[in-house]
C-alpha positions as CSV (number, residue, x, y, z in Angstrom):
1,X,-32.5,-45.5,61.3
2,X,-35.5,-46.2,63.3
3,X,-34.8,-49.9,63.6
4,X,-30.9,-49.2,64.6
5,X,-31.7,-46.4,67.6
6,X,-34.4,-49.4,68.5
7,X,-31.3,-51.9,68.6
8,X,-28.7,-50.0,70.3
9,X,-31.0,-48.9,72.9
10,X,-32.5,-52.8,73.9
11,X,-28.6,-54.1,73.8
12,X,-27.6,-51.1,75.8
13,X,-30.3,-51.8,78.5
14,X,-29.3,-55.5,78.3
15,X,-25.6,-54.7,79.5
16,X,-26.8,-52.0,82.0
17,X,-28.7,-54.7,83.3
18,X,-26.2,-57.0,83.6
19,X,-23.9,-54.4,85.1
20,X,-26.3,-53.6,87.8
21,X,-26.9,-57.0,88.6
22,X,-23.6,-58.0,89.5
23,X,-23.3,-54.3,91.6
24,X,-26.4,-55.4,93.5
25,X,-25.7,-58.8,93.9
26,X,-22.0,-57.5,95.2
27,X,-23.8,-54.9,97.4
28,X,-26.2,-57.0,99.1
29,X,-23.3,-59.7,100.0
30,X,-21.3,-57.2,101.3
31,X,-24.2,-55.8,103.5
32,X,-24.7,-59.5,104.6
33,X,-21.1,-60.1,105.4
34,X,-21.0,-56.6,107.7
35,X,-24.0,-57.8,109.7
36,X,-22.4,-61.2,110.5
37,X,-19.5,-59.5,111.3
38,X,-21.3,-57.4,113.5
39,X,-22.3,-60.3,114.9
40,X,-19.1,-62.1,115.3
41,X,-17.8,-58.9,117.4
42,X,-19.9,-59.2,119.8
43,X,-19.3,-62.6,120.2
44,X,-15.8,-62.4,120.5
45,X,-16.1,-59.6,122.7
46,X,-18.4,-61.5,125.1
47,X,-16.1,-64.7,125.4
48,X,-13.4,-61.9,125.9
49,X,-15.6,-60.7,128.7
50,X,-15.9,-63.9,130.2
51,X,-12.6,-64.1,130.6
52,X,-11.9,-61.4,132.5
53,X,-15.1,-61.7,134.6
54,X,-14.1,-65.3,135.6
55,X,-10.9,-63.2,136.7
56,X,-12.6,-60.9,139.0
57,X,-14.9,-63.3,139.9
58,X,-12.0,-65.5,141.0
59,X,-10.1,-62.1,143.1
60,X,-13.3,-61.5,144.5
61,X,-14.3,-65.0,145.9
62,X,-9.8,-65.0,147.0
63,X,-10.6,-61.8,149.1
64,X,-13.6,-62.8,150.8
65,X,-12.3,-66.6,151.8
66,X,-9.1,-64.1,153.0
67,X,-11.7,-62.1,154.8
68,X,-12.9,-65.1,156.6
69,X,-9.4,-66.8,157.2
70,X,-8.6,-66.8,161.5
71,X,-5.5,-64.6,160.9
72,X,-6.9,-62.3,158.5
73,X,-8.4,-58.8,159.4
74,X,-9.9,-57.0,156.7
75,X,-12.3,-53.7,157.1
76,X,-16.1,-54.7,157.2
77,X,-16.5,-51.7,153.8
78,X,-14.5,-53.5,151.7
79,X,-16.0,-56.6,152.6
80,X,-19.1,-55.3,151.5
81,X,-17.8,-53.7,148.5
82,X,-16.3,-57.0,147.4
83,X,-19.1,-58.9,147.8
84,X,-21.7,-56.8,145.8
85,X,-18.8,-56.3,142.8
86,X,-18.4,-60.8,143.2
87,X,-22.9,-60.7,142.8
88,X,-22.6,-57.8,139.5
89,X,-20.2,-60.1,138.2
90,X,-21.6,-63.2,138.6
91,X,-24.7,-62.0,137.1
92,X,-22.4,-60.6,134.0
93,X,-20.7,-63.5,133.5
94,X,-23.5,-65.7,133.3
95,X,-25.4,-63.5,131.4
96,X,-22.6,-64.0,128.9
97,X,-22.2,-67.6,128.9
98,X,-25.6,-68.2,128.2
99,X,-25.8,-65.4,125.4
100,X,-23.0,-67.7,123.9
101,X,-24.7,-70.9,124.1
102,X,-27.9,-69.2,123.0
103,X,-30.2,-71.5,120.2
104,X,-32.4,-70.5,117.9
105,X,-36.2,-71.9,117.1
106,X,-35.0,-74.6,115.7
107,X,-32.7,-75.6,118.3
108,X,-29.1,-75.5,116.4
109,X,-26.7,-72.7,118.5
110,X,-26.3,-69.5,116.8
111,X,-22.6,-69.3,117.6
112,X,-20.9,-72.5,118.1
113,X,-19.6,-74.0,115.4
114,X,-18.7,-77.7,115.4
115,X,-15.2,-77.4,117.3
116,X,-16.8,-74.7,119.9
117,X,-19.6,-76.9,120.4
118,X,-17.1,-80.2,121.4
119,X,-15.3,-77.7,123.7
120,X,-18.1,-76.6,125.8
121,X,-20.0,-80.3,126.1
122,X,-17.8,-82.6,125.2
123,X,-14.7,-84.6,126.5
124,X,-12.5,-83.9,127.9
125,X,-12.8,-80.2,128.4
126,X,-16.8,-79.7,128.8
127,X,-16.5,-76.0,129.1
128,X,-20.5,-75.7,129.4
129,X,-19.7,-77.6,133.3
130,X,-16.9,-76.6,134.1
131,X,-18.8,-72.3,133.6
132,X,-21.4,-73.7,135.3
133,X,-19.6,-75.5,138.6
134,X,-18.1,-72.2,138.5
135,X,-21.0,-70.4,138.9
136,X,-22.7,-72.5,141.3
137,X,-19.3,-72.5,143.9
138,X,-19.2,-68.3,143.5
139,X,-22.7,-67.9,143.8
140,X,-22.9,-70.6,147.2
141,X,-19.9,-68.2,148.4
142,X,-21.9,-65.1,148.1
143,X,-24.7,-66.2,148.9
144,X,-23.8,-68.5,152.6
145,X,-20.0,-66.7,153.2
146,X,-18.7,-69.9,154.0
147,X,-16.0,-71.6,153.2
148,X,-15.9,-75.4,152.4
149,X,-13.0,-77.8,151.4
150,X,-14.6,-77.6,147.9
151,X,-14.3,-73.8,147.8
152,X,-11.1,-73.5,148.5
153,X,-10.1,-76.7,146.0
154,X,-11.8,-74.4,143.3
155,X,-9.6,-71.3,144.2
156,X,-6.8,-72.9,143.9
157,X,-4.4,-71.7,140.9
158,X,-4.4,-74.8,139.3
159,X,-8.1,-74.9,138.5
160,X,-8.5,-71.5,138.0
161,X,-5.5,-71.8,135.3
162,X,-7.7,-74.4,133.8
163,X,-10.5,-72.7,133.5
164,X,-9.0,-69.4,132.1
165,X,-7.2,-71.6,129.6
166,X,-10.2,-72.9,128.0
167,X,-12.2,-69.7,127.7
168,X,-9.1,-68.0,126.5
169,X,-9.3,-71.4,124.0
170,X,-13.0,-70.6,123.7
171,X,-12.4,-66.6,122.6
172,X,-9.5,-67.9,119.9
173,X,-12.2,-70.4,118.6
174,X,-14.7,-67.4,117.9
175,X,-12.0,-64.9,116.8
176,X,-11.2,-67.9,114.1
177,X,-14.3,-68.2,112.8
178,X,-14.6,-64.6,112.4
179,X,-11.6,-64.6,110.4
180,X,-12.6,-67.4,108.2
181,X,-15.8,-65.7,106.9
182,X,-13.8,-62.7,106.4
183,X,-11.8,-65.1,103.9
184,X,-14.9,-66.0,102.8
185,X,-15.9,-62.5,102.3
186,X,-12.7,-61.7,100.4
187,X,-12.9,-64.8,98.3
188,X,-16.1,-63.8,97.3
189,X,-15.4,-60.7,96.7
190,X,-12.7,-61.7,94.7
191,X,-15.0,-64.2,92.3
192,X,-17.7,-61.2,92.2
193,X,-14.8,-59.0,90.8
194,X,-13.8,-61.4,88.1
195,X,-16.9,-62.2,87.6
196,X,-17.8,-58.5,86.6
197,X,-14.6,-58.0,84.6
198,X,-15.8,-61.4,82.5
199,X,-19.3,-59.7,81.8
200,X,-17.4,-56.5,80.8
201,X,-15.7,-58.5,78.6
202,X,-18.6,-60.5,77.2
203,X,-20.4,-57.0,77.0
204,X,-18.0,-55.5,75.1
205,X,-17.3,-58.4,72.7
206,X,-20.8,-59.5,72.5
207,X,-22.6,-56.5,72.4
208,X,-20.6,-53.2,72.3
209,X,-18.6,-54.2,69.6
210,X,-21.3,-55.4,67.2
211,X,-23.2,-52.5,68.8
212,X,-19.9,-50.3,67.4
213,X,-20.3,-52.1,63.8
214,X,-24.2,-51.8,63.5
215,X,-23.6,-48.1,63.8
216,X,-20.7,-48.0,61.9
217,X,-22.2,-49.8,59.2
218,X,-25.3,-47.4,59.4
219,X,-23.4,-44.4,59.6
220,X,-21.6,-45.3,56.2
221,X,-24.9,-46.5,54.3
222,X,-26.3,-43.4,55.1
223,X,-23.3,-41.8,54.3
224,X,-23.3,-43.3,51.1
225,X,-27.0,-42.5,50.5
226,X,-26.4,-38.5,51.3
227,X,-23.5,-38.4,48.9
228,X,-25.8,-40.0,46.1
229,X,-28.7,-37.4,46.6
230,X,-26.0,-34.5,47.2
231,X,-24.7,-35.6,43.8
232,X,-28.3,-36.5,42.5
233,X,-28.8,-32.9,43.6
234,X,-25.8,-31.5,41.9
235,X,-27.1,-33.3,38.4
236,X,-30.2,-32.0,39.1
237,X,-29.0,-28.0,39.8
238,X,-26.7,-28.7,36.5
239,X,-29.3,-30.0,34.8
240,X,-31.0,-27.4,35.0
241,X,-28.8,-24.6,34.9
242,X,-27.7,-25.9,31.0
243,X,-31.7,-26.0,30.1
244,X,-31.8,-22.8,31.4
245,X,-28.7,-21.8,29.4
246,X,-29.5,-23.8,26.3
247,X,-33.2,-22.0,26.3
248,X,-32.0,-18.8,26.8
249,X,-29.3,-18.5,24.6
250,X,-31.7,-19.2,21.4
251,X,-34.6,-17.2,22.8
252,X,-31.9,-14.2,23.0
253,X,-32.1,-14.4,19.2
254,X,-35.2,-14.8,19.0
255,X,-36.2,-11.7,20.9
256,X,-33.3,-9.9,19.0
257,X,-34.7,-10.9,15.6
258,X,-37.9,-9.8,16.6
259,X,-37.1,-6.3,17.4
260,X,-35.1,-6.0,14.3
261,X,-38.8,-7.5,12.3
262,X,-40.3,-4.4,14.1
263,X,-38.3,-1.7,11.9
264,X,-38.8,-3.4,9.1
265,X,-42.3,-4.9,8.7
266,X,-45.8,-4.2,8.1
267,X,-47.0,-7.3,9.2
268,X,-47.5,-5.7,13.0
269,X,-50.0,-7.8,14.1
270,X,-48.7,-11.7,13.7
271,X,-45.1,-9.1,14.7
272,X,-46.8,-8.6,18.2
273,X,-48.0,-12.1,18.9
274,X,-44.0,-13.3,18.1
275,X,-43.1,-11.4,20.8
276,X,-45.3,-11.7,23.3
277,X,-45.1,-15.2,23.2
278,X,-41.4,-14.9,23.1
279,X,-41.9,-12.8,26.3
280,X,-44.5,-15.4,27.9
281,X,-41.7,-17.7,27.1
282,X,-39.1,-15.8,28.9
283,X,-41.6,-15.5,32.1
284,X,-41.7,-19.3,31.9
285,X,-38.1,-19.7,32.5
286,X,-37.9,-17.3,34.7
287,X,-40.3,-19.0,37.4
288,X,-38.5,-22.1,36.4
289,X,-35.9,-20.8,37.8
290,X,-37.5,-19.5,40.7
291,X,-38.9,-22.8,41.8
292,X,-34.7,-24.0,41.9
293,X,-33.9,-21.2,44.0
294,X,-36.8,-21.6,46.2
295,X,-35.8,-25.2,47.2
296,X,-32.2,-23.5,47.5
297,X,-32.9,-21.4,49.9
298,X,-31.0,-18.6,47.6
299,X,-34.6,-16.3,46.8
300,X,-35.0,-13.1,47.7
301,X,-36.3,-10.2,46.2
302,X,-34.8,-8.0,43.6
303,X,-35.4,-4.6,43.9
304,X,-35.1,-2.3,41.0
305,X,-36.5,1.0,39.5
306,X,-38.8,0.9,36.6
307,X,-41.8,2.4,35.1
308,X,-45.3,0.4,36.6
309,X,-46.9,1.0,33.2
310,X,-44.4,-0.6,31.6
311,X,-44.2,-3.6,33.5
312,X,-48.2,-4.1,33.6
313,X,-48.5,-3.3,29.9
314,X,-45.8,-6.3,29.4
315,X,-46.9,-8.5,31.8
316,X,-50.7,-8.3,30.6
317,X,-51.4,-7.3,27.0
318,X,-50.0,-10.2,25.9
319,X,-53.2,-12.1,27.3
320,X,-55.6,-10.6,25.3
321,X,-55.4,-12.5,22.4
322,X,-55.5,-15.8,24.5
323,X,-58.8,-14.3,25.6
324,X,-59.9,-13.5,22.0
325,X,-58.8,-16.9,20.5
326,X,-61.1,-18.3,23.4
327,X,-63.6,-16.1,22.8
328,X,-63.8,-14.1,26.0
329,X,-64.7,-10.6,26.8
330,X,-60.9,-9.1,27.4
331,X,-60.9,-5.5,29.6
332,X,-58.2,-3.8,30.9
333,X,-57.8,-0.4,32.4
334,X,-55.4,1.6,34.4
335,X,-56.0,4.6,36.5
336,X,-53.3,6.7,37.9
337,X,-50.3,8.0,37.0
338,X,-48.2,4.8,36.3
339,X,-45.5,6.5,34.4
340,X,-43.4,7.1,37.0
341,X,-40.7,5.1,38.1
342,X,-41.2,2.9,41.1
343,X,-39.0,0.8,43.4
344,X,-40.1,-2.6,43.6
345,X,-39.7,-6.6,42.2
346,X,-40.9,-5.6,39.3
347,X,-39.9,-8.8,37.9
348,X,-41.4,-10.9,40.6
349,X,-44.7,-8.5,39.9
350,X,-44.8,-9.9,37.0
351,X,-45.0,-13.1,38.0
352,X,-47.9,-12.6,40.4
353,X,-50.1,-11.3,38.5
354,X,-49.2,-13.7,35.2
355,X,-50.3,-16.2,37.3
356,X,-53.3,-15.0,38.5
357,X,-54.6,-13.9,35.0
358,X,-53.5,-17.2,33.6
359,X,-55.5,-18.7,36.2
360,X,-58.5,-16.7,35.3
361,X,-58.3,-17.2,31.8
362,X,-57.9,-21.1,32.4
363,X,-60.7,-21.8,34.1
364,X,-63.1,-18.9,32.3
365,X,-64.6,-21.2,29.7
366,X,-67.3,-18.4,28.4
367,X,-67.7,-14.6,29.8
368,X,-65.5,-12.5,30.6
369,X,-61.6,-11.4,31.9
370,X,-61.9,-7.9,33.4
371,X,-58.4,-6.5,34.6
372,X,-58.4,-3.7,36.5
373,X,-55.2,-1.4,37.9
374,X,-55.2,1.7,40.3
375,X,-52.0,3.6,41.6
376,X,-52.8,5.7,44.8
377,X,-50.3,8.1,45.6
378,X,-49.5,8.9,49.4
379,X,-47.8,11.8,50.7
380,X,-45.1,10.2,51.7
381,X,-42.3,7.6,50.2
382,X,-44.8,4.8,49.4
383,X,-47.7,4.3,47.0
384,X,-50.1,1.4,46.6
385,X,-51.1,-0.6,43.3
386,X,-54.3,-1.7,43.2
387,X,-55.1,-4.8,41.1
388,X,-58.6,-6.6,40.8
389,X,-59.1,-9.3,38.3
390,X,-62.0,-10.7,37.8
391,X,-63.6,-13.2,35.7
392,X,-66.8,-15.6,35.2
393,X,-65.6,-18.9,35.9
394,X,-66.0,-21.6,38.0
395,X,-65.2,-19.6,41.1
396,X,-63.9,-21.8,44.1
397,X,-65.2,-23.5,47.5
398,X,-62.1,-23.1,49.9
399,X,-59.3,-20.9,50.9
400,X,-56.7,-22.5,48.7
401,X,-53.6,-21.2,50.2
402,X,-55.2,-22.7,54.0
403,X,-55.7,-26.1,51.7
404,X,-52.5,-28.8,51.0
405,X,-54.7,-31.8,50.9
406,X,-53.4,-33.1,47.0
407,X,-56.1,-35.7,47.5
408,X,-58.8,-33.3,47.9
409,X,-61.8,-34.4,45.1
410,X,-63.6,-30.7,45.6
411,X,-64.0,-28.8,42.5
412,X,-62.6,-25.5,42.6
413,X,-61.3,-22.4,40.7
414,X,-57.1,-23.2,41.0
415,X,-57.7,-26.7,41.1
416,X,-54.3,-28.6,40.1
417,X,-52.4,-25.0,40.2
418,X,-51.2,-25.2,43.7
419,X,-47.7,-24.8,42.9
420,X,-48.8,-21.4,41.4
421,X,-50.3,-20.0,44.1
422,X,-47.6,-21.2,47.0
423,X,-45.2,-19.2,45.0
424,X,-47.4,-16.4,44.3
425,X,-47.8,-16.0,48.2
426,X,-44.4,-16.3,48.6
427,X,-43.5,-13.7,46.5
428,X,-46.7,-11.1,48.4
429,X,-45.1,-12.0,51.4
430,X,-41.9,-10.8,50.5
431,X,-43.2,-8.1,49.2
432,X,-45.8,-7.1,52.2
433,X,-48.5,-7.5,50.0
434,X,-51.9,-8.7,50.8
435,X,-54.5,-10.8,48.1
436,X,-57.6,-11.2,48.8
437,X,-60.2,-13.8,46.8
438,X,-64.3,-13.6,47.1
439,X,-66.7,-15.0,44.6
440,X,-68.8,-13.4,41.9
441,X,-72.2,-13.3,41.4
442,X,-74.0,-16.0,40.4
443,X,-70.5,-17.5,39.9
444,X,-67.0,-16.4,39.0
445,X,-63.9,-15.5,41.3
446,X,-62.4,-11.8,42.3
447,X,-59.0,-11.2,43.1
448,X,-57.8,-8.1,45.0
449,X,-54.5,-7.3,45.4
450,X,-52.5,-4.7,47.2
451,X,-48.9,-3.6,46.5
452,X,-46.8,-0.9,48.2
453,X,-44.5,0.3,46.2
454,X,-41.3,2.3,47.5
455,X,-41.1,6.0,45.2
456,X,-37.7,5.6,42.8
457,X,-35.0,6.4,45.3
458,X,-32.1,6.6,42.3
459,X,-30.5,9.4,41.0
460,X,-30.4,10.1,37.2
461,X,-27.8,7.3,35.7
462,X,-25.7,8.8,33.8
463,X,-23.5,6.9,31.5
464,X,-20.3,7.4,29.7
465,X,-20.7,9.0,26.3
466,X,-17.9,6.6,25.2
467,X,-16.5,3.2,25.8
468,X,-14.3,0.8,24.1
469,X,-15.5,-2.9,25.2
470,X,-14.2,-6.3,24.9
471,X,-17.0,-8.8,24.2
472,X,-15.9,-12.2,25.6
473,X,-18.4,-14.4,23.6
474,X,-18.3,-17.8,21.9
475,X,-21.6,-17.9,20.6
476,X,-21.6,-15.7,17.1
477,X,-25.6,-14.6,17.4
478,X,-24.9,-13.8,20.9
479,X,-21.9,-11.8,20.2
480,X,-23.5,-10.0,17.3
481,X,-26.5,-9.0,19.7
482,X,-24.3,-7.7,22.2
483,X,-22.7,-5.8,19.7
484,X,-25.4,-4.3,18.1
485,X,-27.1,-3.6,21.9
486,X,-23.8,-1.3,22.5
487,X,-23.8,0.0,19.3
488,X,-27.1,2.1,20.3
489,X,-25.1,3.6,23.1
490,X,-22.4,4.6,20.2
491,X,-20.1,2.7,22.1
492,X,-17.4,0.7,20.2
493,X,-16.2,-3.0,20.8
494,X,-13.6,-6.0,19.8
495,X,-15.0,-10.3,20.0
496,X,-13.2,-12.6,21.0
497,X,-14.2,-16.4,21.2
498,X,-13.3,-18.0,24.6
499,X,-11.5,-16.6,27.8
500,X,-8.2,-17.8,26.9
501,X,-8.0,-15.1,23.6
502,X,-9.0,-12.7,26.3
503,X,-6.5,-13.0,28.5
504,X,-4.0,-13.6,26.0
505,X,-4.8,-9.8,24.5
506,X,-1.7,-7.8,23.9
507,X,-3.8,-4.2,24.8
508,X,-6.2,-5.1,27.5
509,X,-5.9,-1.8,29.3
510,X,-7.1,0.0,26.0
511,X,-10.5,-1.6,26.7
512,X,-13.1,0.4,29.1
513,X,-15.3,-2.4,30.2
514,X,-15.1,-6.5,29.7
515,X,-18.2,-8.6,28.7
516,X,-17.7,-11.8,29.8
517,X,-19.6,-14.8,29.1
518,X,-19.3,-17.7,31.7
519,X,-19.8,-21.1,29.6
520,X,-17.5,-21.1,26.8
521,X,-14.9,-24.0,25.8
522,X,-11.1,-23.7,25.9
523,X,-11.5,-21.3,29.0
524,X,-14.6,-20.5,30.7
525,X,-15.4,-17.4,32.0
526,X,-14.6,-17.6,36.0
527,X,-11.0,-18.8,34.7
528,X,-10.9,-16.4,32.5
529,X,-11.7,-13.4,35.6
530,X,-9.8,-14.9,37.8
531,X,-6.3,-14.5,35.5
532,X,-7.5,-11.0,34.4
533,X,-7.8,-10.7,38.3
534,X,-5.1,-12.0,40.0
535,X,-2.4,-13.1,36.6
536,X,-3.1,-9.6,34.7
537,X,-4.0,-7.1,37.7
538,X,-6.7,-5.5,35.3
539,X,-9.0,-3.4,37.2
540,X,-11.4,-2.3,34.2
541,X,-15.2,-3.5,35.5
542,X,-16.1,-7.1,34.1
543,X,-19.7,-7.5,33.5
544,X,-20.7,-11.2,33.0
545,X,-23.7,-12.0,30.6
546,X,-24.6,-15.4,30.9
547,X,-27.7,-17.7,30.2
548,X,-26.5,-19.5,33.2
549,X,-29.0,-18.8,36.2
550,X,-27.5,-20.9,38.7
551,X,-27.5,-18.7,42.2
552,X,-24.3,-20.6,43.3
553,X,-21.9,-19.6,39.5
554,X,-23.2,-16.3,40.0
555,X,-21.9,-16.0,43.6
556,X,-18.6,-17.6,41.9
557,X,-17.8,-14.9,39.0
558,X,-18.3,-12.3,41.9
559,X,-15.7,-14.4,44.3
560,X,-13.5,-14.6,41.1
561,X,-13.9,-10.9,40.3
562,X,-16.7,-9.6,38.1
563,X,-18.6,-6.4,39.1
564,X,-21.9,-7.0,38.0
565,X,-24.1,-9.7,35.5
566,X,-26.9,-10.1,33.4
567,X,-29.0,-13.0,32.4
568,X,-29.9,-13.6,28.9
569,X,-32.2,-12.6,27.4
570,X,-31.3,-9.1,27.8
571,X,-32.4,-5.7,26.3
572,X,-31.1,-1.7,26.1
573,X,-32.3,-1.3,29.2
574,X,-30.6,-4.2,31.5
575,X,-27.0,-3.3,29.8
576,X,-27.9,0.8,30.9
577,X,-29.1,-0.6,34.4
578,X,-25.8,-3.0,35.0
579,X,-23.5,0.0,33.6
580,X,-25.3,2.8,35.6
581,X,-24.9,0.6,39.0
582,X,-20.8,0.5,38.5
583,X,-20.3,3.6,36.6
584,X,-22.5,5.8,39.5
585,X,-21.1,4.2,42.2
């Protein structure tokens, strides 16, 4: 792209160049051709002068040879008068003539061309003498009043006819050469104008056009290129939404079978590793998922109510027999009243701290974890959880979340776990939380961390004592789960296989809530909502529970209709929470 701006903007420069070139070119010969014609006015005006001061020059010298005549009687003023207007003139008119025959350094004439020049010095006319024997005769009238035979042969009309002739001959002569530079001036014009319509042309054939197809080209490469990563993209978000599914769906049973081993065994102890590391497991997917939406741009927070000792007791019992297979010191202790129900991620809480602890535990290669957890109560709507973990590891040199080198050789305690922690400070962000990290003496790392948490704001959900639902499932296991989930609420239920048997029920309006699965074959689930929508005009809530945990189909089965999801795996307690939201509306 780089290379292409670099292209267009040299050829562009090269025409604009070009362009101006010609304008300037045009410009400056125009400005030339103004000042010669500036030039040739005056001319023309001073020959045209010339002939009418040889006119008055010729009345005056007629009145004063009248003056003197025997029988002529003229007032002495006028004489006078007449005789300083012949000496102005005279001065005027040679002036004139020799501003016309005026040379330059090198001698040529700067206003006689060839034919001018044979007019004033050469046979037969001699212009240049005959101006000049004028001159001379007014001049010895003027000065001497006197009359001779010669004066009086130069007044005489026939001569002064002559000489008028030829300067009138001598003014057409200048006028002509005037006009032809004007025609020169227009012919050049003229070539200067075709001239710039043939670099306009060559411009736009030699360079715009290419220009046009260089872009062009570009514009559809990288066309090409955005609609492979876009699809490269969509793989990718696909991809990933069916691992997610696929993973989900069988650790669903897993988690199911599990709970059902619990009533029924003795064996508690291998019982609680099975599900904690179904549950770590879970977590896994989870923050796989998170990492998809974060490049989305889709995360945000999901606020819920739930008890803190139940989401800390999850989230970090199952760590202590990591710590005991390694052989490390496990504590944890909670102080406080974390019984009660608290407003917050809770599920993003989890996160934060499994990461943290898996951290510590990672890096700890002998001594000890110590987790501990304090819940200070304020008067008002908001408490804080207090969370220090501490172990005796390597401890670190830098602030890691000021640190993005991935080159960086320095030993430290989250070394290769960077991922971790720009998601964990995502997620405190969010949350207004603040983390603070100092080293242990003689070596080891403490975390602090501080949570506010918003006091349960939700009213008592109360739920229908009884509900008929239509479970919209393909998977058997799954279907079996969710049947078994609703029959601790004592609420009854009917399967069906894909969307299209749903649809195709002959009593849907006996069934109180729907169950809908999204990816199932023959019809798929946001088919399937969209005809009980729109087709069937049911208005019984639809509650989608899907392994898929793509932002974007979740968005969809809500544009399609459903009032509310949940993500497999799922327990008691996310099928009471999705219920309670539409049925206490």
């Amino acid at each position: 792209m780089l290379q292409i701006i670099a292209n267009i903007r040299s050829q562009y420069r090269i025409a604009l160049l070009l362009i101006a070139g010609l304008s300037s070119c045009s410009a400056l010969l125009i400005q030339s051709m103004l000042s010669v014609q500036q030039k040739d006015a005056t001319v023309i005006n001073i020959a045209g002068m010339q002939r009418m001061l040889s006119q008055r020059i010729a009345w005056h010298s007629a009145y004063l040879s009248w003056h003197h005549a025997p029988n002529q009687q003229q007032a002495q003023a006028n004489t006078e008068a007449v005789h300083l207007a012949l000496t102005q003139d005279l001065a005027s008119f040679d002036d004139n003539h020799q501003q016309l025959i005026k040379r330059d350094a090198s001698g040529d004439y700067l206003y006689l061309t060839p034919e001018l020049h044979a007019l004033y010095f050469e046979e037969p006319v001699k212009l240049n003498q005959q101006v000049e024997d004028f001159i001379a005769l007014a001049t010895d009238l003027s000065t001497h009043n006197t009359l001779s035979k010669k004066h009086l042969d130069a007044l005489q009309i026939q001569p002064m006819t002559a000489l008028l002739n030829h300067l009138d001959h001598a003014v057409k002569q200048f006028e002509n050469n005037a006009v032809d530079k004007i025609e020169l001036l227009s012919h050049l014009e003229l070539f200067l104008w075709l001239l710039t319509l043939l670099v306009l042309v060559f411009e736009l054939k030699f360079i715009f056009m290419p220009l046009e197809k260089k872009v062009q080209d570009a514009f559809t490469r990288y066309q090409q290129q955005k609609e492979k990563a876009e699809l490269a993209t969509t793989v990718r978000e696909r991809f990933i939404a069916r691992t997610n599914h696929e993973l989900r769906t069988p650790l669903q049973g897993l988690l199911f079978s599990l709970d059902e081993l619990a009533t029924n065994s003795d064996d508690s102890g291998n019982l609680k590793k099975a599900q904690n590391y179904a549950h770590r497991l879970r977590l896994l997917l989870d923050e796989f998922n998170d990492f998809e939406q974060f490049e989305s741009g889709l995360w945000q927070l999901n606020i819920t109510s739930h008890s803190l000792q139940s989401t800390l007791d999850t989230t970090i019992k199952p760590f202590e027999q990591i710590c005991l297979q390694q052989g490390l010191i496990w504590q944890y202790e909670c102080l406080g009243d974390m019984s009660i129900k608290l407003d917050t991620d809770h599920e993003r809480l989890a996160k934060v701290i499994k990461e943290l602890i898996d951290n510590a535990i990672k890096f700890t290669e002998h001594g000890h974890v110590k987790i501990n957890c304090h819940l200070h109560h304020s008067q008002g709507e908001e408490s804080t959880l207090k969370i220090t973990i501490e172990d005796s590891g390597r401890g670190f040199k830098t602030d890691l979340f000021e640190h993005d080198n991935a080159q960086d050789k320095q030993s430290n305690h989250f070394q290769g776990l960077h991922l971790g922690l720009i998601r964990v400070k995502h997620i405190l962000n969010a949350m207004d939380a603040t983390m603070q990290l100092t080293g242990c003496h003689p070596h080891g790392t403490k975390i602090s961390l501080q949570v506010p948490l918003a006091h349960c704001t939700e009213s008592n959900i109360e739920l229908p004592t009884k509900l008929h639902c239509l479970i919209v499932e393909d998977n058997p296991l799954n279907a079996v789960i969710l049947g078994k989930t609703l029959d601790q609420l004592e609420y009854t239920h009917y399967e069906v296989a894909n969307g299209l048997k749903a649809v195709e029920h002959q009593n849907l309006a006996a069934f109180d809530v729907i169950f809908m699965d999204l990816n199932m074959p023959v019809m798929d689930g946001f088919q399937a909502i969209e005809i009980l929508r729109k087709d069937k005009n049911i208005t019984v809530p639809i509650i989608v529970i899907t392994a898929n945990t793509s932002e974007r189909d979740i968005k969809l089965a809500y544009q399609c209709g459903a009032d509310g999801h949940v993500h497999k795996p799922f327990n008691l307690a996310d099928l009471k929470a999705v219920l309670g939201q539409y049925f206490n509306k």
